[in-house]
Every structure is written in structure tokens, then in C-alpha cells.
C-alpha positions as CSV (number, residue, x, y, z in Angstrom):
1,X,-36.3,153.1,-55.4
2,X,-36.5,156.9,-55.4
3,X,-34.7,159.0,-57.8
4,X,-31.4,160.6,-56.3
5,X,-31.0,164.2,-56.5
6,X,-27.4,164.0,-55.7
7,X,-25.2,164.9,-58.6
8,X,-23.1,162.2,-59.7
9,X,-19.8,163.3,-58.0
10,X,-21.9,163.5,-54.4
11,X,-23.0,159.9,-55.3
12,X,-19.3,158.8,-55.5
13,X,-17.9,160.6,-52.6
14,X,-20.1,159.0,-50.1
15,X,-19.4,155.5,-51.5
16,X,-16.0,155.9,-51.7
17,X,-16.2,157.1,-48.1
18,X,-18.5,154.0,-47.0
19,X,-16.4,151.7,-48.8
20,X,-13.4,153.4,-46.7
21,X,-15.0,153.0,-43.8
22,X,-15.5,149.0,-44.8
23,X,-12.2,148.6,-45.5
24,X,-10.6,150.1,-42.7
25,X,-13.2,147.6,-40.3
26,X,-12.1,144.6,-41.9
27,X,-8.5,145.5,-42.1
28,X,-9.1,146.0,-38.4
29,X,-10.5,142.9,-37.5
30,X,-7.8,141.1,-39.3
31,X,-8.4,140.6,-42.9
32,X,-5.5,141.1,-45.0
33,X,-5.2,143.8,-47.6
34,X,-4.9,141.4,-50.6
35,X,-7.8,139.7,-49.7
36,X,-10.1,142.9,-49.5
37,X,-8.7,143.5,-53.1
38,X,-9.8,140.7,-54.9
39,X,-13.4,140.4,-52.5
40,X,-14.0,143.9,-54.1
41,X,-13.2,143.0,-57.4
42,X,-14.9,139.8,-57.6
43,X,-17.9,142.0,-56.1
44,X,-17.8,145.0,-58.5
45,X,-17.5,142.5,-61.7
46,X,-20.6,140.6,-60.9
47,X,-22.8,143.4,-60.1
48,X,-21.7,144.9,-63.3
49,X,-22.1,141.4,-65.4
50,X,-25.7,141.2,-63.5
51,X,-26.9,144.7,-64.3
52,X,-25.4,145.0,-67.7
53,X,-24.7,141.7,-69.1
54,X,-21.5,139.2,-70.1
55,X,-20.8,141.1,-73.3
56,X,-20.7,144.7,-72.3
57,X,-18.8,143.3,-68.5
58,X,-16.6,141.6,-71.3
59,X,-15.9,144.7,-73.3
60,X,-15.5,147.2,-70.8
61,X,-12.4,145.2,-69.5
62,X,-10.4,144.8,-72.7
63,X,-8.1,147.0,-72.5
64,X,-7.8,147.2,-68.9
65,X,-4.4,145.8,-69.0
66,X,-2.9,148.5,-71.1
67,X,-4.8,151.5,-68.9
68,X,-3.3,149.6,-65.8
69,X,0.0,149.6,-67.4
70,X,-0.5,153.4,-68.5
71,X,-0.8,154.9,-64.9
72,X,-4.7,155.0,-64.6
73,X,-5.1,153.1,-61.4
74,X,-1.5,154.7,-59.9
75,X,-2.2,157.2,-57.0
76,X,1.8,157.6,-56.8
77,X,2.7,159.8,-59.4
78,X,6.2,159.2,-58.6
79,X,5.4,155.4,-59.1
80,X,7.5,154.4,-62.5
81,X,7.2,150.6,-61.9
């Protein structure tokens, strides 16, 4: 595979603008929301456990609870729940 010369926020943007696009096809052709969210998940965490290993998969999630809980993940800044 050939070495990107995209910086690291150009790599990002066009993912997050493919997975978009993903989404918003499957949402149209009928899969639920909810769903999408765990496939995704499910899909991340392995390809991290395959490319890095149990262990550091393991750690890297420890204190995902508490960042949830702190706001992290919120894209509604008015969001207090």
C-alpha cells in the first residue's frame, strides 16, 4: 500500500464523509439508526483488536465510560443529560 501524503486531518475528513455517505444509504434503504450504531462499533473494535491486539483494544477502552459521561462524545452542547 502506498504511503499517504494527506495530512492526518485530510485522512479523517474524507472518511468521516464516506462513512456519512454509508450511513445515510442504509438508513435509506431501511436499516434503523440503532442498528448502524452497534454494526459500527462492533466493526471499529475488531479492526482495532486485529491491528493492535486484545491488551492495548482492552486499555484504550477503560475509561471510556467516564469520557462518555464527561461530554466527549456529546455534539449538543446544550445536552446536560
Amino acid at each position: 500500500m502506498a504511503e499517504s501524503r494527506m495530512s492526518e486531518e485530510q485522512q479523517k475528513k474524507i472518511a468521516l464523509d464516506l462513512f456519512l455517505d454509508a450511513w445515510d444509504k442504509a438508513c435509506e434503504a431501511g436499516v434503523e439508526a440503532d442498528l448502524l450504531c452497534e454494526v459500527m462499533i462492533y466493526l471499529s473494535i475488531t479492526d482495532l483488536v486485529a491491528d493492535r491486539g486484545e491488551e492495548t483494544a482492552a486499555t484504550l477502552f477503560e475509561n471510556l465510560p467516564e469520557r462518555i459521561r464527561d461530554g466527549e462524545f456529546s455534539l449538543d452542547e446544550d445536552n446536560d443529560a
